[in-house]
N, C-alpha and C positions, 0 to 999 in steps of 0.2 A: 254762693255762686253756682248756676246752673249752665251747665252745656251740653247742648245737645247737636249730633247730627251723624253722618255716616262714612261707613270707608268699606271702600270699595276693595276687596281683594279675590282673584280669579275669577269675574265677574257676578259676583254676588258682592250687596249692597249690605253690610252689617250695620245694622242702627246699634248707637250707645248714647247714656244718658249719665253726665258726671254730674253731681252733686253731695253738696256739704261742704267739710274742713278735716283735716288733720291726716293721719297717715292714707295712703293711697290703699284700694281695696279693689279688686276686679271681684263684679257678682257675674256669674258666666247664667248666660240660659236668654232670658230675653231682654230688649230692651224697653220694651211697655210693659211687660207682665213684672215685674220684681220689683221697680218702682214704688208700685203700690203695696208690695205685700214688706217692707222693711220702716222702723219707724223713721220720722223727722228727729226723735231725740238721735236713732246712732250717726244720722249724718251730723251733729252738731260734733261727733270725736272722729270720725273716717270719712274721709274723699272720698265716696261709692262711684265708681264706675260700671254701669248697668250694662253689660255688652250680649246683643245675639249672639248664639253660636248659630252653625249655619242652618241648624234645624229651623230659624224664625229668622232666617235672612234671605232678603228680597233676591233669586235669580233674574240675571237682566238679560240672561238672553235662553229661550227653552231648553236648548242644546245643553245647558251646562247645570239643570233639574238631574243631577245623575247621581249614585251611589260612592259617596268619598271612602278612603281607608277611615278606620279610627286614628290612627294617628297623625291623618291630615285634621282631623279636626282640632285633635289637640295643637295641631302646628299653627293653625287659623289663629287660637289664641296666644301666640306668643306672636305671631304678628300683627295682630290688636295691642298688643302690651307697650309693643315697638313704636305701632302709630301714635299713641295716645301720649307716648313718649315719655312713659312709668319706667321708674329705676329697679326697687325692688316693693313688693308689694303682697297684703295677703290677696288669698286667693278666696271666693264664698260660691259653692255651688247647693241648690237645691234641688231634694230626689233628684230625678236619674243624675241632673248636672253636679251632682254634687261628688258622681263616680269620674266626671270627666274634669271637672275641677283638681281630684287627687291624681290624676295620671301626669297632667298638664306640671303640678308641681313636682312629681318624679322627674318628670324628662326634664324640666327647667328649674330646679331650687335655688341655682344661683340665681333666681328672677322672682324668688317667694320667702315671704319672712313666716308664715303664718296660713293654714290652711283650717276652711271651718265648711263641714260637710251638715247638713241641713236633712233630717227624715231623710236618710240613703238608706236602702237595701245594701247589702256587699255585692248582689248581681241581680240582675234579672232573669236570672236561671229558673226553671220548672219548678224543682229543687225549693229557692225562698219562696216562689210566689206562690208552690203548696203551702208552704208554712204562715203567709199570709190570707190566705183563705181559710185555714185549722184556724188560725187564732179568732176572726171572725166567727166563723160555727160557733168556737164555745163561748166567747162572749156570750155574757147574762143580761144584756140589754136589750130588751124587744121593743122598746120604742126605736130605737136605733133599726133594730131590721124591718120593721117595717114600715120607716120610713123612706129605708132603702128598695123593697119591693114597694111601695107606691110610686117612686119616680122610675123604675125601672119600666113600671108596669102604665103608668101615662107617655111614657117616652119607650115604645116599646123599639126590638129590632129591626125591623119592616122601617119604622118611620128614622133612625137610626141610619140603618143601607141606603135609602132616600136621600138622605144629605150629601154635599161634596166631601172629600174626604177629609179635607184641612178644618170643614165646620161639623164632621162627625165627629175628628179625633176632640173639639174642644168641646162638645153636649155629652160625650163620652164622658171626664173629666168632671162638667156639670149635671151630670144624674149620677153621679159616685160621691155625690160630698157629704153621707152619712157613712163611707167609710173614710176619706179623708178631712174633716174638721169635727175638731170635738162638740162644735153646735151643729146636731146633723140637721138641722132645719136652715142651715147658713146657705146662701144662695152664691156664690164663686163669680156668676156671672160676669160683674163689672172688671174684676180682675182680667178676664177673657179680651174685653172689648179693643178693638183692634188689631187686635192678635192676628197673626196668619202664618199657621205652621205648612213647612216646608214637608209635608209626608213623604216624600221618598228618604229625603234624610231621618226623620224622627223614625219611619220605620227600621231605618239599616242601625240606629242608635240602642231602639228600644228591642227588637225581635233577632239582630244579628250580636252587633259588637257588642254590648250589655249581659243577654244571652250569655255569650260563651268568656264573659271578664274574670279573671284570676285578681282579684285585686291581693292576694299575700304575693303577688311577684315583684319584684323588685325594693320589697319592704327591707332587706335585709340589710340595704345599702341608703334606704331615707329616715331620715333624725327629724327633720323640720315637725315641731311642735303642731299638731291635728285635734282639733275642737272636734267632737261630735254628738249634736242636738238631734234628740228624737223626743217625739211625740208618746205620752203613754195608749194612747186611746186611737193610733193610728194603724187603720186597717187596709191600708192601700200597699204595705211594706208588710214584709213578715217582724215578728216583737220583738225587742231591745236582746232577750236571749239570741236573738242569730248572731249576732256580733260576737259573744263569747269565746268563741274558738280560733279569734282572727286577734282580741287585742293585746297576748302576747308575743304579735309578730308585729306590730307599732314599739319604737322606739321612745314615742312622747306622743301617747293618747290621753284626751279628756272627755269622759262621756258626760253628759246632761242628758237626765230623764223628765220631762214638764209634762205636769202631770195633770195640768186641763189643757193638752193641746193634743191634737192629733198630726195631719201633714204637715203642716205650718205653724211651729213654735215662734218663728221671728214675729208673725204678725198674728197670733192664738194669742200668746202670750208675751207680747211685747217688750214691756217695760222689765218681765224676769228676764227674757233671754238679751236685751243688751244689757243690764247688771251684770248675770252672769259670762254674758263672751268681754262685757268691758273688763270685769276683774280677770280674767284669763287673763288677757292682753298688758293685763296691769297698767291700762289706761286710766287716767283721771275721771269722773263722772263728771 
């Protein structure tokens, strides 16, 4: 059973797309774009709820294209949760969404059974995203780089600035998919189509609140069981080593390393990462 459509909260139009069966699951990020990158097998065991956060929801009137708190956003999704009219449910964010997925189940646990963070950075600090450009350097793959200086270098900066900003930041995204998928010849495109990021927001998400994110704060006092899937060969994120220093401030951490997958292990590598989140979950296959 599929549904689809929109709710409206502070005049912004959040689009959500539910489908499958079995336990309830909010995927936070977009509601076209995540669709297609999760398979048809996990909706056959989880209810997926594909919900915008407001970085990809329609404002309906100019006035209100403005800079939100971080923790209005996370507020957004529990009044999503409330609309759709979810009791308790896991939580599924990807990169950046995947930091604001975990905040969302801090401030609301009693509203999460289960949290599964997707290719996340711990921040978007100067900090990791040196460490994910070191790791790139020394990567020993030169097909890989330079397939990445060819689309950089057909799609240069000049035609880049050119663009609107909402269809920069997505050619942005698609001339980088030789450091974000393990087939760096993979085209992302279609995953795009539709799309339409909200830049004022994704900027204050990705270069302010993400920036300056603590995520060991308030770890000290959440238990709720946290999946986390990375990519081996994912050069968009600093490497599986960042996380070292942060997983014994988790109460009930699970890392998975998939090891022909870069950004996107859900849909790289499909069939292993719902095996593996299904047995987490100790769901039935």
């Amino acid at each position: 059973m599929i549904s689809k459509g929109t709710l409206t909260i502070e005049n912004f139009a959040f689009g959500y797309t539910s489908e499958g069966e079995g336990p309830d699951a909010l995927v936070i990020g977009s509601a076209l774009y995540y669709p297609r990158s999760f398979s048809s097998n996990l909706r056959r065991h989880l209810r997926l709820h594909f919900v915008d956060y407001k970085g990809f929801a329609k404002p309906l009137h100019p006035n209100e294209d403005r800079v939100p708190s971080f923790d209005r956003l996370v507020d957004d999704i529990e009044t999503i949760r409330k609309m759709l009219s979810l009791e308790k449910c896991l939580v599924i964010g990807h990169s950046a969404h995947a930091l604001l997925a975990l905040s969302y189940a801090k401030k609301y646990p009693q509203h999460v059974s289960h949290v599964i963070m997707i290719a996340a950075s711990p921040s978007l600090s100067p900090t990791y995203m040196a460490m994910a450009d070191e790791h790139f350097k020394e990567s020993v793959w030169p097909e890989r780089k330079k397939a990445l200086a060819q689309k950089l270098e057909a799609f240069s900066d000049e035609k880049l600035l050119a663009l609107p900003p909402n269809k920069r930041f997505i050619q942005w995204n698609i001339n980088r998919a030789p450091l974000s998928w393990y087939n760096f010849n993979y085209d992302p495109s279609p995953l795009w189509e539709g799309v339409l990021p909200n830049m004022v927001i994704l900027d204050f998400l990705y270069k302010v609140a993400l920036k300056d994110l603590d995520i060991a704060k308030g770890l000290e006092r959440f238990s709720l069981p946290v999946f986390l899937a990375l990519g081996r060969f994912d050069y968009l994120i600093p490497p599986p080593k960042s996380w070292d220093s942060l997983r014994s401030k988790f109460k009930n951490l699970t890392v998975r390393i998939f090891e022909h997958s870069a950004h996107s292990p859900q849909q790289e590598e499909a069939s292993l990462f719902d095996s593996e989140l299904l047995d987490w979950l100790n769901f039935s296959k």
